[in-house]
SENUKE-552609 format. One record per atom (N, C-alpha, C): residue number from 1; residue in one letter; chain; atom name; x, z, y. Coordinates in Angstrom, 1 decimal, m for minus. Layout:
BEGIN
nr  rest  kette  atom  east  up  north
NUM  a  A  CA  X  Z  Y
...
# end
This chain:
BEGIN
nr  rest  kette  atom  east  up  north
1  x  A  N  23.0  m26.1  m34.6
1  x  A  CA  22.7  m24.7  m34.5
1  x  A  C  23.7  m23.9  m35.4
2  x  A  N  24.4  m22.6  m34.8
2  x  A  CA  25.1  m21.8  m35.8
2  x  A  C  24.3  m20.8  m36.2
3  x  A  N  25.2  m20.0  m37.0
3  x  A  CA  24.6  m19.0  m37.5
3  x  A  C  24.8  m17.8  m37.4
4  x  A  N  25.4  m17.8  m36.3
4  x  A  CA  25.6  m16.5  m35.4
4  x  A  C  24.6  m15.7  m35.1
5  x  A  N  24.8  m14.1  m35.3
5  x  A  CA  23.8  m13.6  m35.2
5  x  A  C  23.5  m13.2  m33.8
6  x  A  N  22.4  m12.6  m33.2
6  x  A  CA  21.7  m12.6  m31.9
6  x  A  C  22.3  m11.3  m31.8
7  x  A  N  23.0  m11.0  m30.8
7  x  A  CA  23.1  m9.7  m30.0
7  x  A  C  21.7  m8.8  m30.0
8  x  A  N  20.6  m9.5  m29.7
8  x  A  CA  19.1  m8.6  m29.5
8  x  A  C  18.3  m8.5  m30.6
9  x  A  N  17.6  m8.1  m30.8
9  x  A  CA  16.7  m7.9  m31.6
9  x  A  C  15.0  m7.4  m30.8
10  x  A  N  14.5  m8.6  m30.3
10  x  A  CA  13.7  m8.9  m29.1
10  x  A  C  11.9  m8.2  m30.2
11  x  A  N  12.1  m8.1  m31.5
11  x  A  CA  11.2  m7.2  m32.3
11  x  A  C  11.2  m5.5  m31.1
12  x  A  N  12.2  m5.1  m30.6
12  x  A  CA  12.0  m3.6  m30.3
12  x  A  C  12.2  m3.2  m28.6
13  x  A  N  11.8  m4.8  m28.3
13  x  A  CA  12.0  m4.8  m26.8
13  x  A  C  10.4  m3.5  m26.3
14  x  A  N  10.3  m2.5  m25.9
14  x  A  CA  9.5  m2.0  m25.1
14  x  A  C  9.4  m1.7  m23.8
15  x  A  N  8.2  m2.0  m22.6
15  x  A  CA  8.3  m2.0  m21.4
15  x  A  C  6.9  m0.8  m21.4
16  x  A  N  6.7  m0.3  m22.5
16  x  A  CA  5.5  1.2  m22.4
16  x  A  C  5.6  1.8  m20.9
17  x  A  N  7.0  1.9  m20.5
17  x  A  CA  7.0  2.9  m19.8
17  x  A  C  6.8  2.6  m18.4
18  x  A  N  6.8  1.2  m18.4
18  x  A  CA  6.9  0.5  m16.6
18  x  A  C  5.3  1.1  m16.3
19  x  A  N  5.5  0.9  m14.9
19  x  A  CA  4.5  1.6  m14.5
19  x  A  C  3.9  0.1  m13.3
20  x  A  N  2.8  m0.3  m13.7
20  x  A  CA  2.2  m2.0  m12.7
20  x  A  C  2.1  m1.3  m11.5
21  x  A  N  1.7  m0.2  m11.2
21  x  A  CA  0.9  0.6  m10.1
21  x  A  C  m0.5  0.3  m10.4
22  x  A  N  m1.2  m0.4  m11.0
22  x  A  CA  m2.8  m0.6  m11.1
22  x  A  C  m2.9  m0.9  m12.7
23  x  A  N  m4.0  m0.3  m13.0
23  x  A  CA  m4.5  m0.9  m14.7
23  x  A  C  m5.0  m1.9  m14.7
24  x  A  N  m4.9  m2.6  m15.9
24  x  A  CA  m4.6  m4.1  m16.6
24  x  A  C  m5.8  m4.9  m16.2
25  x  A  N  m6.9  m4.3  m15.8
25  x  A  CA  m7.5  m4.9  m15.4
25  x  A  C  m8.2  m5.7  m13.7
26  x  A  N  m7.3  m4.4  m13.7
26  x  A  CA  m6.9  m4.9  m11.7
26  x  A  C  m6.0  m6.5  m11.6
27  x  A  N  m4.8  m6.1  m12.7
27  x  A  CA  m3.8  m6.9  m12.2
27  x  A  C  m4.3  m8.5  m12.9
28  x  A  N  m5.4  m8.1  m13.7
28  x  A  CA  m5.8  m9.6  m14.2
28  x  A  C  m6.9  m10.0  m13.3
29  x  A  N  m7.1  m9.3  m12.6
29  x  A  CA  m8.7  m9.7  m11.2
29  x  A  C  m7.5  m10.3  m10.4
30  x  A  N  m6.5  m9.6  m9.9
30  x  A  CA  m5.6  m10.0  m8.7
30  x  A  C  m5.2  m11.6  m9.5
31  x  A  N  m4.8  m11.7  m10.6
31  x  A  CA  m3.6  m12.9  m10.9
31  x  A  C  m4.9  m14.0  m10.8
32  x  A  N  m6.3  m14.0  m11.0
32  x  A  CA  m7.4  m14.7  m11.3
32  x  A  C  m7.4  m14.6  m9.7
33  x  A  N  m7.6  m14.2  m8.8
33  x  A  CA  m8.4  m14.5  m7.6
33  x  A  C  m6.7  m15.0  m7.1
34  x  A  N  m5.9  m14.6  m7.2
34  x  A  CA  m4.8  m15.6  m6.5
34  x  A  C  m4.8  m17.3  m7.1
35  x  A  N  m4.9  m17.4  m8.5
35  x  A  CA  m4.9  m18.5  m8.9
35  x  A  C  m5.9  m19.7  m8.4
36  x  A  N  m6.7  m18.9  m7.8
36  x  A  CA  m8.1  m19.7  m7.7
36  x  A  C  m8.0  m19.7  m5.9
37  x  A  N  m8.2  m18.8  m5.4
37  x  A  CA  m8.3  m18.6  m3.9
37  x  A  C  m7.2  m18.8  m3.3
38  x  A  N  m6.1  m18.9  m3.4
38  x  A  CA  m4.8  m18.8  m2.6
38  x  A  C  m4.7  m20.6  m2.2
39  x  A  N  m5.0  m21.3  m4.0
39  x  A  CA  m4.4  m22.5  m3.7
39  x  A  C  m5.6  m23.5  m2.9
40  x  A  N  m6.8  m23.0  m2.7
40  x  A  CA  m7.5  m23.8  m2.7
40  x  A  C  m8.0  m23.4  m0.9
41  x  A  N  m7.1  m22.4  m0.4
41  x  A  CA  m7.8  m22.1  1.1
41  x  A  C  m6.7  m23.1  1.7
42  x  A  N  m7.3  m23.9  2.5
42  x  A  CA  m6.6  m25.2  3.9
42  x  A  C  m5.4  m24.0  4.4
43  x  A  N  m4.7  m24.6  4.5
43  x  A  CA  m3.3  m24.4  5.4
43  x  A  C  m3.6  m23.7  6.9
44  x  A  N  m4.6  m23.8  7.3
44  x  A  CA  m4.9  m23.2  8.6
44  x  A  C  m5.3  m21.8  8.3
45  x  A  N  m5.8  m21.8  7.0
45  x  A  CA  m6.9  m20.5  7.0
45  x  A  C  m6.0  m19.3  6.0
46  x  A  N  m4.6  m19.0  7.0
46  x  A  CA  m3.9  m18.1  6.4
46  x  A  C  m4.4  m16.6  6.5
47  x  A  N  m5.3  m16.8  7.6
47  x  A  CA  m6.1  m15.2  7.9
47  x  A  C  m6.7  m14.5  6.3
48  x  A  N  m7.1  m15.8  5.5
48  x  A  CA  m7.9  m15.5  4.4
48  x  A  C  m7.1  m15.0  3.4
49  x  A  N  m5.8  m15.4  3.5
49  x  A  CA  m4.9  m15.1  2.4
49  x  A  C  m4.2  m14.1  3.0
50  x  A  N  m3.7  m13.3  3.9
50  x  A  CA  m3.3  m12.1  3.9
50  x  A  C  m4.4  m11.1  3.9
51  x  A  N  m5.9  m11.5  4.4
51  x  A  CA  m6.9  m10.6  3.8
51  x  A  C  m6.8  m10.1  2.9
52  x  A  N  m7.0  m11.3  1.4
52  x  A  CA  m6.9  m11.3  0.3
52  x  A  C  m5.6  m9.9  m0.2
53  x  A  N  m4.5  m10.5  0.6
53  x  A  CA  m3.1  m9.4  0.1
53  x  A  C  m3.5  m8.5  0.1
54  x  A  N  m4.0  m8.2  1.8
54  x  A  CA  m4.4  m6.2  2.0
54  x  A  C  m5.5  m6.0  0.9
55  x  A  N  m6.6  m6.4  1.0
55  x  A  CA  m7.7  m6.2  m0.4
55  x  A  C  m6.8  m5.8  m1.4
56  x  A  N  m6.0  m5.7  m2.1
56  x  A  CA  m5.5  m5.7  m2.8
56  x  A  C  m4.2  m4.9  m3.0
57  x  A  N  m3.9  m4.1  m1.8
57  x  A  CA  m2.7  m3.4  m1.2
57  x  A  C  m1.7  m3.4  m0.7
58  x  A  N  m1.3  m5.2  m0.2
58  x  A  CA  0.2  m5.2  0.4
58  x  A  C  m0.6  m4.8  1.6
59  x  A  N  1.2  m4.2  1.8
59  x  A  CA  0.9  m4.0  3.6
59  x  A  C  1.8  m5.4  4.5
60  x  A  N  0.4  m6.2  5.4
60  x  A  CA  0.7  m7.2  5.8
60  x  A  C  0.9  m6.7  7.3
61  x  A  N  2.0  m6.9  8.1
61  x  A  CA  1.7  m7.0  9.4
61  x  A  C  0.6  m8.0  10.1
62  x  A  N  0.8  m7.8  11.6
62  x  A  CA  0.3  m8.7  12.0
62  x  A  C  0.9  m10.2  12.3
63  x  A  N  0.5  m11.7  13.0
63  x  A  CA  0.7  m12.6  13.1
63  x  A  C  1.5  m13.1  11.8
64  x  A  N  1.1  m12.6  10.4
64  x  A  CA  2.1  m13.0  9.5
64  x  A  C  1.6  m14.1  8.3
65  x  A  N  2.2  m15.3  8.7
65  x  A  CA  1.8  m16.4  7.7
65  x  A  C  2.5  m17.1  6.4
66  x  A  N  1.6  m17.1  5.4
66  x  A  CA  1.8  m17.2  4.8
66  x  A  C  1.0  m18.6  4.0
67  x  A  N  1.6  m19.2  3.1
67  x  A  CA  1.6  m20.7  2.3
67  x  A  C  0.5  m20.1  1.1
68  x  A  N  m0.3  m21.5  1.3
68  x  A  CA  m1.7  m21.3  m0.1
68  x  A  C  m0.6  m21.2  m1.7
69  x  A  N  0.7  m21.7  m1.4
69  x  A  CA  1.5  m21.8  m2.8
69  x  A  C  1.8  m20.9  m3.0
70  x  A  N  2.0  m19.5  m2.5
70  x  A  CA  3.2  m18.5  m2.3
70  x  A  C  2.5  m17.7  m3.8
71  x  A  N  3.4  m16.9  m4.3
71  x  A  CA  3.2  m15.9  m5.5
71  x  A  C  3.4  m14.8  m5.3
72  x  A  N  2.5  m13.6  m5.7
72  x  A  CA  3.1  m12.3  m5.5
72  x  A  C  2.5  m12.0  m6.9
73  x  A  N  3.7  m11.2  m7.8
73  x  A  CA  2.9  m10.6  m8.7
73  x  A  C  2.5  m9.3  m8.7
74  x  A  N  2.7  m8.5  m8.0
74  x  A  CA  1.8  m7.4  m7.8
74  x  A  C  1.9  m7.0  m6.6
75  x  A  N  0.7  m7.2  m5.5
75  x  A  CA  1.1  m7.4  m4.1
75  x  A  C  1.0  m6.0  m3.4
76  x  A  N  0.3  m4.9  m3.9
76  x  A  CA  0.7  m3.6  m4.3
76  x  A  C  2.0  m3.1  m3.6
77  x  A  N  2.9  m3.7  m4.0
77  x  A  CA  4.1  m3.3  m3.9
77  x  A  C  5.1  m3.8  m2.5
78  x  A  N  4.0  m5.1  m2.3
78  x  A  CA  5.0  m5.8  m1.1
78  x  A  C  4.5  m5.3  0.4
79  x  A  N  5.8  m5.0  1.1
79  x  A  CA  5.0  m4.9  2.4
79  x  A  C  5.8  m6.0  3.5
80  x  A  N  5.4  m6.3  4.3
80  x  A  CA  5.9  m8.0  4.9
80  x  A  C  5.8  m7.4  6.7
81  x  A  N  6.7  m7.4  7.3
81  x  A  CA  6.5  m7.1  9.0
81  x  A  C  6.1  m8.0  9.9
82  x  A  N  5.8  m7.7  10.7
82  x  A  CA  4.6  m8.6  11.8
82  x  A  C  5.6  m9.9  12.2
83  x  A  N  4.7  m10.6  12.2
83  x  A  CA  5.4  m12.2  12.6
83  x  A  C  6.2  m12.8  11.5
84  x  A  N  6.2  m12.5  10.3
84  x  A  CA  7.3  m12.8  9.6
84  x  A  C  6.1  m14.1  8.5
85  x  A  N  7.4  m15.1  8.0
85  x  A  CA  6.9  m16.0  7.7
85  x  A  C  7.2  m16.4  6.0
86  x  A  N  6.1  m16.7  5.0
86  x  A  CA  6.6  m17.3  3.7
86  x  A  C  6.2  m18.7  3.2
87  x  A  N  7.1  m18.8  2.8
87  x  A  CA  6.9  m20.7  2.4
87  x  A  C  5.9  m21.3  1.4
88  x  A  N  5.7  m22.4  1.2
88  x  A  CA  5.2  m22.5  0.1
88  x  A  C  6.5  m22.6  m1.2
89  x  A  N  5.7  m22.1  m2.7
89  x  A  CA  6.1  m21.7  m3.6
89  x  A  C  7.4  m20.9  m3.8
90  x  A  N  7.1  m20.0  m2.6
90  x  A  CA  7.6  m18.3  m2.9
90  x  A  C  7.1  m17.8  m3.9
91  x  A  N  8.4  m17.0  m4.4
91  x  A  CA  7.7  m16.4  m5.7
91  x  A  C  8.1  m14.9  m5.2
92  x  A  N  7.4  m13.8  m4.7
92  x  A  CA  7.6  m12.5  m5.0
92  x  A  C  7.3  m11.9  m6.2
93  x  A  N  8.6  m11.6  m6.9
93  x  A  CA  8.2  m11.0  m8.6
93  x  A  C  8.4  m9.9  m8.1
94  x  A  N  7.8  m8.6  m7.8
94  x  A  CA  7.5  m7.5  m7.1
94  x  A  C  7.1  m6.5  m8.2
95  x  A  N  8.2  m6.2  m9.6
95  x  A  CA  7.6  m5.1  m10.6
95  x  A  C  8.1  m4.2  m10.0
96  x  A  N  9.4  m4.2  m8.8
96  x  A  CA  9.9  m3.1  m7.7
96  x  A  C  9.2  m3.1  m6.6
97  x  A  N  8.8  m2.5  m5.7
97  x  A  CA  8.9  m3.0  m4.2
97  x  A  C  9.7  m4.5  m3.4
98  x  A  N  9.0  m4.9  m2.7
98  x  A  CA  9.7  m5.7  m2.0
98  x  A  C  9.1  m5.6  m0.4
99  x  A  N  10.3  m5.2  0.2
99  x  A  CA  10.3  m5.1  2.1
99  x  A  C  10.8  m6.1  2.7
100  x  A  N  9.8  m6.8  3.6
100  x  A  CA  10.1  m8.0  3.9
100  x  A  C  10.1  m7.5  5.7
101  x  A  N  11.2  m7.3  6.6
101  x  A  CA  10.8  m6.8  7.6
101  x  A  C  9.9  m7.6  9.0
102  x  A  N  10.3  m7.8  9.9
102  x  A  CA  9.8  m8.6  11.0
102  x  A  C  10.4  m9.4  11.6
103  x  A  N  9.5  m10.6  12.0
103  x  A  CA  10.6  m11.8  12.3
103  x  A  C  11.4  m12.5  10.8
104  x  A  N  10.8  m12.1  10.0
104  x  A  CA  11.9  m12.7  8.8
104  x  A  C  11.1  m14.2  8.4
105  x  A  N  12.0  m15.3  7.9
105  x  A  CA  11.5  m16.0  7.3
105  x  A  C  12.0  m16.5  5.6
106  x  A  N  11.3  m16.7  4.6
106  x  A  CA  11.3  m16.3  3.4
106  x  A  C  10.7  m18.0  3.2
107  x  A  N  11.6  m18.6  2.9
107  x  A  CA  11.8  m20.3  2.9
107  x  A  C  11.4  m21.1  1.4
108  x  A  N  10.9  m22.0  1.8
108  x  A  CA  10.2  m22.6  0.4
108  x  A  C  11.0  m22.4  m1.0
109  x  A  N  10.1  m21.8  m1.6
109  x  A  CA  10.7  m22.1  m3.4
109  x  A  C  12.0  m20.9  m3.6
110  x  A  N  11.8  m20.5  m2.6
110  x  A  CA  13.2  m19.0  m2.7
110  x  A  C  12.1  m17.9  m3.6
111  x  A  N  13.2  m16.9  m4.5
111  x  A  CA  12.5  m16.5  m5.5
111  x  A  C  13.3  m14.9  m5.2
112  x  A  N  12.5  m14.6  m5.3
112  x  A  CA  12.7  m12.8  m5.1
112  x  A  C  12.4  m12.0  m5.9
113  x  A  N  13.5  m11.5  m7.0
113  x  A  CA  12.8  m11.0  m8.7
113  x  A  C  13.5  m9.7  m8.4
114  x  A  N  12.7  m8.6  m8.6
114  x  A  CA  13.1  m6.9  m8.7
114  x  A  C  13.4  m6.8  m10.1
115  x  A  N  13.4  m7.5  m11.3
115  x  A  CA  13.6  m7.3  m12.5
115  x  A  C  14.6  m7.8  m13.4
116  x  A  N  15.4  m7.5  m14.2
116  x  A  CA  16.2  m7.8  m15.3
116  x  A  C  16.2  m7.4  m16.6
117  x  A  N  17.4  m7.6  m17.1
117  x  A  CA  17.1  m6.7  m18.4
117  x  A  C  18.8  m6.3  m19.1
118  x  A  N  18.7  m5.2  m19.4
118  x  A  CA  19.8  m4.9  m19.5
118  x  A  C  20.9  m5.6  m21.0
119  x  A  N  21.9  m6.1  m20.2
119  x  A  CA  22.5  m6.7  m21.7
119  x  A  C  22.9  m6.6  m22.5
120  x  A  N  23.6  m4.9  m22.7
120  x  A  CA  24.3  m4.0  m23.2
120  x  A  C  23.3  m3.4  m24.2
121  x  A  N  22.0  m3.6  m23.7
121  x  A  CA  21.1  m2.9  m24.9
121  x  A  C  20.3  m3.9  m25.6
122  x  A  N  20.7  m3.3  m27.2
122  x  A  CA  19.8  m4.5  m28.0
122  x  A  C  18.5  m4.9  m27.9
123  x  A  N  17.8  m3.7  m27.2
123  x  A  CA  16.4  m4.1  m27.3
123  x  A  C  16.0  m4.6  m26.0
124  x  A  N  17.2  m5.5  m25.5
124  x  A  CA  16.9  m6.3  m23.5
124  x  A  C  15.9  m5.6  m23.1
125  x  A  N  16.0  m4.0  m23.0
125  x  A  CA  15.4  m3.4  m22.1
125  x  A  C  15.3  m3.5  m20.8
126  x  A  N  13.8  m3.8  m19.9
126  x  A  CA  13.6  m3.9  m19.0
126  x  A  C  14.3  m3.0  m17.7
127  x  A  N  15.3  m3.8  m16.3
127  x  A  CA  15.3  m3.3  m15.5
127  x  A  C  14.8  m3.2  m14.1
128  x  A  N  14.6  m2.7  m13.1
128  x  A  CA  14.3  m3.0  m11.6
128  x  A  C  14.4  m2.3  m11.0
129  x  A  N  14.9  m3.2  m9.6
129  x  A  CA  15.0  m2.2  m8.7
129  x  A  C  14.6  m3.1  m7.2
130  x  A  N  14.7  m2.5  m6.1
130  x  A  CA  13.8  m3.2  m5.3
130  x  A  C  14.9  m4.2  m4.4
131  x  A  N  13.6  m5.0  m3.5
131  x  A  CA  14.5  m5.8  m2.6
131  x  A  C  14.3  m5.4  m1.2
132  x  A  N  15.2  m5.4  m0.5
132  x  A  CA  14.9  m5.2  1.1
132  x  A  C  15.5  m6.2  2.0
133  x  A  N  14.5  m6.9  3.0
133  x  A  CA  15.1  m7.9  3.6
133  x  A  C  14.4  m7.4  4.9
134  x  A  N  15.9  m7.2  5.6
134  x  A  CA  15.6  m6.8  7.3
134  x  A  C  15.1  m7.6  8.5
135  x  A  N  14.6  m7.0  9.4
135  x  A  CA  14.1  m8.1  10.3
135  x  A  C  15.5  m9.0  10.9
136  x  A  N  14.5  m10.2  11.3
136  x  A  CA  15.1  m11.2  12.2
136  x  A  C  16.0  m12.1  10.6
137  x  A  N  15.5  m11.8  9.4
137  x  A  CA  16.4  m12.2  8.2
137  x  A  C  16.1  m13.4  8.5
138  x  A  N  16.6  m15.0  7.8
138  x  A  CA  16.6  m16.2  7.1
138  x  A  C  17.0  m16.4  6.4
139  x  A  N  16.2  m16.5  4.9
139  x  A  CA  16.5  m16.6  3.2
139  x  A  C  15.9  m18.4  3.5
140  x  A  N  17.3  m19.1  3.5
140  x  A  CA  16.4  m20.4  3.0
140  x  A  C  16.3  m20.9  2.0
141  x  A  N  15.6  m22.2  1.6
141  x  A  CA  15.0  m23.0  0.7
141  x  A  C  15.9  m23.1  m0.3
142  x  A  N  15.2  m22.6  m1.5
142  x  A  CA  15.2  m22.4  m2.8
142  x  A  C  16.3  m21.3  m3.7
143  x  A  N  16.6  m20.1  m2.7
143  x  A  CA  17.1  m19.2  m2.8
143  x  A  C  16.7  m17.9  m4.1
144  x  A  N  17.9  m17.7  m4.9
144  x  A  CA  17.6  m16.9  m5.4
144  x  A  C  17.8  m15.3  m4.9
145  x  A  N  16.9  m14.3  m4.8
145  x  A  CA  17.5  m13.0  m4.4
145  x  A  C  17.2  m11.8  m5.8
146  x  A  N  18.2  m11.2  m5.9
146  x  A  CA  18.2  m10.4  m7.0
146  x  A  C  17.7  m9.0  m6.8
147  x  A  N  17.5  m8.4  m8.0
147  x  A  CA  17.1  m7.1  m8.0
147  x  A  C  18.0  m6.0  m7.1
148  x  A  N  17.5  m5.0  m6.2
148  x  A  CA  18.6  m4.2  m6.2
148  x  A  C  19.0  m4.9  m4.3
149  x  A  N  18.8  m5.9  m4.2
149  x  A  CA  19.9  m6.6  m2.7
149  x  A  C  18.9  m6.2  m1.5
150  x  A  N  20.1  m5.8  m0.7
150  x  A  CA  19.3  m5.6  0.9
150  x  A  C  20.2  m6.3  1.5
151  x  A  N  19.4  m7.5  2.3
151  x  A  CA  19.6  m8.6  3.4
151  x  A  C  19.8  m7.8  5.0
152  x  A  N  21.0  m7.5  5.5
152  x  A  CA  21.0  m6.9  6.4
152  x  A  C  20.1  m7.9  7.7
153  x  A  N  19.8  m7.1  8.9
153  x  A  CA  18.7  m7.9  10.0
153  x  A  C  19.8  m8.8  10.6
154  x  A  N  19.0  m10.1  10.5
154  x  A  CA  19.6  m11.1  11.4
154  x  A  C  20.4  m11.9  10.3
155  x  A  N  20.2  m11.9  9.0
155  x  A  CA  21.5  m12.7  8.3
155  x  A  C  20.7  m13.7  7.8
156  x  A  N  21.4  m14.7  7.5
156  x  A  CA  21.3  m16.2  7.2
156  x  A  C  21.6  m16.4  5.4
157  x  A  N  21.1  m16.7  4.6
157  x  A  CA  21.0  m16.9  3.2
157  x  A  C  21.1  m18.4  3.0
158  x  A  N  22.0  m18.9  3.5
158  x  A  CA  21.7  m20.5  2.9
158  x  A  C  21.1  m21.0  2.1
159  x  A  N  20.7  m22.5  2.0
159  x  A  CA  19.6  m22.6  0.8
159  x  A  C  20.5  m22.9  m0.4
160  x  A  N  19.6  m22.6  m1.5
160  x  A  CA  20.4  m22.4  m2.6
160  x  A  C  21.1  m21.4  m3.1
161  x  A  N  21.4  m20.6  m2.6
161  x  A  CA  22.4  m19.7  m2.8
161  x  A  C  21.9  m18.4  m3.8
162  x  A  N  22.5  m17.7  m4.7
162  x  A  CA  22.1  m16.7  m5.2
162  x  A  C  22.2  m15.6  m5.1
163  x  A  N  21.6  m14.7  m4.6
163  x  A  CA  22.5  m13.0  m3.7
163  x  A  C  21.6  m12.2  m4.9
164  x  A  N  23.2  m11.5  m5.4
164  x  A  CA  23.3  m10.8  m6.1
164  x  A  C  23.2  m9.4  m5.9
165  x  A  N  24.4  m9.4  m4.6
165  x  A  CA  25.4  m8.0  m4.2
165  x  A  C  24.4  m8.0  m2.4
166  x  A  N  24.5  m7.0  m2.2
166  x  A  CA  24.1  m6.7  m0.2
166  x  A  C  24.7  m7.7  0.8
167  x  A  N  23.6  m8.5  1.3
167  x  A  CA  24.5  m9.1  2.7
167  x  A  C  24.4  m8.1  3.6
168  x  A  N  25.6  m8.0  4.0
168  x  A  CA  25.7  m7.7  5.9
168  x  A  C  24.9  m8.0  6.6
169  x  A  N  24.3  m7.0  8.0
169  x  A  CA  23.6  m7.9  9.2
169  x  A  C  24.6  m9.0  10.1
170  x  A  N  23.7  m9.8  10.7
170  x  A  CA  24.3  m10.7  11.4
170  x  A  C  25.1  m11.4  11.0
171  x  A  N  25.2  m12.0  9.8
171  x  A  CA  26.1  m12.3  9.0
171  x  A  C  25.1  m13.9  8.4
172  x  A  N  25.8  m15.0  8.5
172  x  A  CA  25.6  m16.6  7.5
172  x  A  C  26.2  m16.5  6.1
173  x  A  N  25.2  m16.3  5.3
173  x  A  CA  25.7  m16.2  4.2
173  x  A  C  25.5  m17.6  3.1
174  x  A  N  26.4  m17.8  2.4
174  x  A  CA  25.6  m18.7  1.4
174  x  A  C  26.5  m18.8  m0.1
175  x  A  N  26.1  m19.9  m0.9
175  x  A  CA  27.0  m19.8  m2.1
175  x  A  C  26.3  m19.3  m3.2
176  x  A  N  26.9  m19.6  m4.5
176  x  A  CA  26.3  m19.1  m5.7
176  x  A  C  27.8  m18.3  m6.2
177  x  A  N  27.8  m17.1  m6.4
177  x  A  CA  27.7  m15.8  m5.7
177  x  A  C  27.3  m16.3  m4.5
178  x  A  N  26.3  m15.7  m3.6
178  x  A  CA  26.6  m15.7  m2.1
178  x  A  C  27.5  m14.8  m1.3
179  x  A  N  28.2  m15.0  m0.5
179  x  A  CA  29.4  m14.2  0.4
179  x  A  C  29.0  m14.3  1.9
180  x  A  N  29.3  m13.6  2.5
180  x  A  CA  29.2  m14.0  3.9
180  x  A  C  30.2  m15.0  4.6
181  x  A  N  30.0  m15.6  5.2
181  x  A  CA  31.2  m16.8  5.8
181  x  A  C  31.6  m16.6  7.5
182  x  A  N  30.3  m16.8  8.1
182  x  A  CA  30.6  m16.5  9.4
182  x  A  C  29.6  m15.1  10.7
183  x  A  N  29.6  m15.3  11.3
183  x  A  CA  28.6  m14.6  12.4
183  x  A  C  28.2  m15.2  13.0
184  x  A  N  26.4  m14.7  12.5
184  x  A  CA  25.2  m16.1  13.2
184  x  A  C  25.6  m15.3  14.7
185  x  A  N  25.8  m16.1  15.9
185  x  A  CA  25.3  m15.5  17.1
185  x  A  C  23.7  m15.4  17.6
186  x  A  N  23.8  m14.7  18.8
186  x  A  CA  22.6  m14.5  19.0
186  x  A  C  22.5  m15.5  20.7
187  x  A  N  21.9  m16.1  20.3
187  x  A  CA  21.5  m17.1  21.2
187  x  A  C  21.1  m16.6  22.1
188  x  A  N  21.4  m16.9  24.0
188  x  A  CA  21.1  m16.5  25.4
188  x  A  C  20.1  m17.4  26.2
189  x  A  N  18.9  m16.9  26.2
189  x  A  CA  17.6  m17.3  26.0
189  x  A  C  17.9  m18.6  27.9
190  x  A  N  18.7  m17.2  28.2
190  x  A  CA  18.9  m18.2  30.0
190  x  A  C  19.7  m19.5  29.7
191  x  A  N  20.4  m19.5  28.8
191  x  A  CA  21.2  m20.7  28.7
191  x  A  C  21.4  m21.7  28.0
192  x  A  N  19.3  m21.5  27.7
192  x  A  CA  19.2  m22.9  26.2
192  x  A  C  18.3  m24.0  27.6
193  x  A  N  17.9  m24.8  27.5
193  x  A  CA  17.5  m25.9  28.5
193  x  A  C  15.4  m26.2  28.4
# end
């Protein structure tokens, strides 16, 4: 260990000013009935678990399934488009909004955090900002997405990869930075077998 001193001084960190959308005692009923009800409803009975969301204020489309593993921490904030799918042990950290459009799929263990903290300030003041992921998107398995990023419609997120900065639509992206690489095409429905 040295003895270098710490840039922060984590004594004067304050988040007073964030705002949950619901008082402390909502968001401790929601984290308690997720912990309990989410993991324990059968895999079939997804009806129960986007109930559960809207009770609570995401806005869920229709046909939209979702994993007994998945996390939202303030679901308030998330709205998800019809048909669109999440994996098990998704984590939506949702202290921003998070727009999940239609047709999108949101792939196991990929993590979607609206929050940071600024480095420049000693007291790692809290930041966020939201995420938007357009229809027809593919974020796959074990993906980080950052505060701030919009997934243009139709783009591909390889697994693993970290997106920092905006993908493009129609665009295969992957990498830690993620970049764009190629153009997903769009498949001719007359010409598959």
């Amino acid at each position: 260990m040295t003895n270098d001193q710490p840039f922060v001084d984590l004594r004067k960190y304050d988040q007073s000013w964030f705002d949950r959308g619901r008082p402390g005692w909502y968001v401790l009923l929601w984290w308690f009935v997720q912990a309990i009800a989410f993991p324990l409803t059968p895999q079939p009975l997804n009806i129960v678990r986007c109930a559960l969301l809207r009770l609570f204020g995401a806005r869920i489309g229709k046909g939209v399934l979702i994993r007994p593993t998945a996390r939202f921490t303030y679901p308030w904030k998330v709205t998800i488009g019809n048909y669109s799918w999440i994996g098990d042990n998704v984590v939506l950290y949702s202290l921003d909004p998070i727009h999940i459009g239609e047709h999108c799929v949101i792939s196991q263990k990929s993590y979607l955090c609206t929050g940071t903290h600024d480095l420049q300030d000693p007291a790692f003041g809290l930041k966020t900002a939201s995420i938007t992921i357009e229809n027809g998107a593919w974020v796959a398995a074990d993906c980080f997405v950052g505060p701030g990023v919009q997934i243009g419609a139709n783009a591909v997120i390889g697994a693993r990869s970290s997106v920092f900065t905006n993908m493009p639509s129609g665009q295969v992206c992957w990498g830690s930075p993620c970049c764009p690489k190629t153009a997903r095409l769009k498949l001719d429905p007359s010409t598959t077998p």
